[in-house]
N, C-alpha and C positions, 0 to 999 in steps of 0.2 A: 265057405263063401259060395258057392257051386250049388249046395244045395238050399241056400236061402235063394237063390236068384232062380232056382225052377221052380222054387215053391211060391215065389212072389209073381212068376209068368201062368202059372194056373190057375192062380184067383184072377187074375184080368181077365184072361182066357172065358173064365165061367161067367165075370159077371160080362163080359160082352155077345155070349149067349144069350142069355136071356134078355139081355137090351135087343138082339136084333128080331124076338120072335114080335114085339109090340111096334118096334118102328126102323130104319133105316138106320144102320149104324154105321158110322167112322169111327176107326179106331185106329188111334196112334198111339206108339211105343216109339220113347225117348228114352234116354239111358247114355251111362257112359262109362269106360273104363275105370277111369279112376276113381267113383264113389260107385256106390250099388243104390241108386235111385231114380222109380221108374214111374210112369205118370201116363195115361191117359183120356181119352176126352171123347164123349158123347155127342153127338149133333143131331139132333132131332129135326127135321126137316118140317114135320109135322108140324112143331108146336114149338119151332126155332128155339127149344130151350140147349143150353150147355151146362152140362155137370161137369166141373173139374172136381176133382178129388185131392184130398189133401195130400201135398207130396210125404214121400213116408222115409225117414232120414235114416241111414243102417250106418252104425259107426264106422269109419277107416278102419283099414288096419294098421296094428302097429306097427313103427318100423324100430328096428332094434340098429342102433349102431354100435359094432363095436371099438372098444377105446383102441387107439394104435398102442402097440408095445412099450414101454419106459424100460430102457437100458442102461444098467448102473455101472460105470467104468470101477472096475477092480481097483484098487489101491494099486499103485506102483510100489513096489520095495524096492527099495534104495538100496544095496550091502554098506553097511558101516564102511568104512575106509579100515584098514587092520590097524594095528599100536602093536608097533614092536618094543618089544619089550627085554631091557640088556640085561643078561643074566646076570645073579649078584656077582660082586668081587669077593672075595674071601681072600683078608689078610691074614697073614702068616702071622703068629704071635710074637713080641719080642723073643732075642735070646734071653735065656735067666741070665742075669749078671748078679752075682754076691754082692751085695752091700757090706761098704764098709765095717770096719767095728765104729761102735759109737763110742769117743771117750768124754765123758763127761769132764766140763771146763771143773778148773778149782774156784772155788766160792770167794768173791770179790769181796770183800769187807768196806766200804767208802765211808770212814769217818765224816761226823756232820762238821763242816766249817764252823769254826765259831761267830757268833753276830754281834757284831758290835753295835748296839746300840745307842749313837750320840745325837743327844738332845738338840732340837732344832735349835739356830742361833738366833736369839734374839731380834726380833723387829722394832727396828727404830724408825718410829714414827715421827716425822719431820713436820711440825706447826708450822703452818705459811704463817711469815711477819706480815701484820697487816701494813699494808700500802697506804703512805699517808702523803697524803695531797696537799701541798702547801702552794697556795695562791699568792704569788711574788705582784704585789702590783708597784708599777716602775711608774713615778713620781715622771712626770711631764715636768720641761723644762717651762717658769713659768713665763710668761709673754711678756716684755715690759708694759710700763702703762702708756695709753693711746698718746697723750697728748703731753710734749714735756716743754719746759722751758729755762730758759740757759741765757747766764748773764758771764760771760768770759771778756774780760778786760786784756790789753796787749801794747805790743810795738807796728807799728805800720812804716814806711820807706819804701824808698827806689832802690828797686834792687841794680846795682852797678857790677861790672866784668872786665877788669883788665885781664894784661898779659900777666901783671905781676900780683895783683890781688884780688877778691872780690867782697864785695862790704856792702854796706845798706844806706843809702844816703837819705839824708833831711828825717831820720826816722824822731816819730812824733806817737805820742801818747792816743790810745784805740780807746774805746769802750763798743764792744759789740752787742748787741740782742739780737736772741735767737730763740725759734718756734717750730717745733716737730711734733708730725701726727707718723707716729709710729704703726705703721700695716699689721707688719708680720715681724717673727725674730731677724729679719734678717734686710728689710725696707722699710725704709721710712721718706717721707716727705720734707722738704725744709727751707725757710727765710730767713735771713738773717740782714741784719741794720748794721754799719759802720758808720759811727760818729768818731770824726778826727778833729783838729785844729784847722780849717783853710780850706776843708770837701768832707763829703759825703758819701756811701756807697749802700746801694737797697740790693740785693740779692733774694729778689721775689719767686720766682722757680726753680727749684733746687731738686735734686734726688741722691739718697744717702743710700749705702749698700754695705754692711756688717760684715768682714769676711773672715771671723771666727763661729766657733761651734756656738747654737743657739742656749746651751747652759752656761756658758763659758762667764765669769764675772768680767773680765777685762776684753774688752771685743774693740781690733785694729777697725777703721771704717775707708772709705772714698767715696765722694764725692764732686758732683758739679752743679751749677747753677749759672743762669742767667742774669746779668747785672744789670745797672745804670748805675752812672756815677754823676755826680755833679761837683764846680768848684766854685768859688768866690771869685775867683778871676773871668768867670764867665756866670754870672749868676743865671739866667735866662737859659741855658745850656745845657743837653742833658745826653750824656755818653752810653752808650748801652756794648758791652762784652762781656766776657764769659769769666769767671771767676772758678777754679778749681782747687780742693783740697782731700786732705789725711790729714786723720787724727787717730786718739784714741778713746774710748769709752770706758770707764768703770763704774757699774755699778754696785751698788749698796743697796738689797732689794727689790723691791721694784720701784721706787718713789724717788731714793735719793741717787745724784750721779758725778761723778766728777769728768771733763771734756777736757783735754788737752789738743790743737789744731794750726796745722801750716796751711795760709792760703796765698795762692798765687794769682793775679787779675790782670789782665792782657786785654788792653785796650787800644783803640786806632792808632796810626801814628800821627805824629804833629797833632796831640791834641791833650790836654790836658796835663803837661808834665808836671803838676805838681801836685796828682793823682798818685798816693803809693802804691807801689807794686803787688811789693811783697806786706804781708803779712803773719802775726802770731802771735795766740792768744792763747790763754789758760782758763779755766772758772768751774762753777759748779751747777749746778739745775735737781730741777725738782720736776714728779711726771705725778698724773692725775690718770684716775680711770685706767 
């Protein structure tokens, strides 16, 4: 470096020699430590020219740094932890012991059982009896017919009551008719006419009630009815009471019937006493439908 910079202060040096034999020279020298670059400058007073010269570049120098140190930490060892370790045991061998004598068992013989072999016993197989269904149908009692009619002839009188006897006074010769619309087995509707000698009796609303079993041939009855009565002794005159009876019923069928009946007729007092009381009558009838 040293000697590039006096070898570069000798060339200036010269050529500002010769610039100042022709004219007035200035010369300056610039420069500076840290580069090596040096420059200067002509002034001709003369002919006021300025030559600069081209500055002339000398490279730096290097700088070298060195790298700082890299210190590699050693391994640590560790010492293992010790293993202790138990010395073997060493067993003592059995004592010898003699073994028995072996005696051999005596040889079992096991006869085979005998097998008896008995034949299964017979299966007896049981045939279901077939189930036989017999349809019973039960005959309904049958219903009389709707509408019957009934001619019973009789005795009529005054029924009389003493202390010492009782009897039938003025009793006179009946013929009744009579007409029933039979409901059910066991009701029926009923009028019935009384033709006497001297009166008359109409039994126009009546109700009759069967009090035997509805198959039954001979059926007991009771009944009542509503009257009016009338007499010759009072022709214009017309008594209305109540008429009640029992009888019996038999029939034959359904059509034909025989009626046997006691009636009793209660009427005002002081009126009509030659109205009979009592009554009874026997006959037969015929039903339709």
């Amino acid at each position: 470096m040293r000697a590039c910079r006096v070898a570069v202060q000798l060339a200036v040096m010269t050529i500002a020699s010769v610039a100042s034999a022709q004219s007035h020279l200035e010369l300056n020298l610039f420069g500076s430590s840290s580069s090596a670059s040096f420059g200067f400058g002509i002034h001709t007073h003369r002919h006021h020219r300025v030559v600069v010269p081209a500055p002339v570049y000398v490279q730096p120098a290097q700088v070298y740094v060195q790298p700082a140190p890299v210190y590699v930490q050693p391994p640590v060892y560790v010492q293992p932890p010790a293993v202790y370790q138990a010395p073997p045991v060493v067993m003592a061998p059995p004592p010898m012991v003699e073994a028995p004598p072996v005696v051999a068992p005596a040889p079992v013989v096991v006869a085979p059982a005998p097998v008896v072999v008995q034949p299964p016993a017979p299966v007896v197989v049981q045939t279901p009896r077939p189930v036989v269904t017999r349809t019973v149908t039960v005959a309904q009692p049958e219903r009389p017919a709707l509408i019957g009619l009934k001619y019973t002839p009789g005795l009529s009188g005054v029924f009389t009551s003493t202390s010492n006897s009782v009897g039938l006074a003025g009793a006179r010769f009946t013929h009744s008719l009579g007409l029933e619309a039979r409901l059910s087995r066991w009701f029926a509707l009923r009028s019935d006419v009384e033709l006497r000698n001297g009166s008359r009796s109409f039994d126009v609303i009546g109700a009759k009630v069967w009090l035997a079993g509805a198959d039954w041939s001979v059926k007991p009855y009771l009944s009542a009815s509503l009257s009016g009565s009338t007499s010759d002794s009072r022709p214009n005159a017309l008594v209305v009471g109540v008429v009640g009876a029992g009888g019996v019923d038999i029939f034959f069928g359904k059509h034909f019937f025989l009626e046997v009946e006691v009636r009793y007729r209660v009427l005002p007092d002081a009126c009509c006493s030659d109205v009979p009381q009592l009554t009874g009558v026997a006959g037969a009838g015929v039903a339709f439908f």
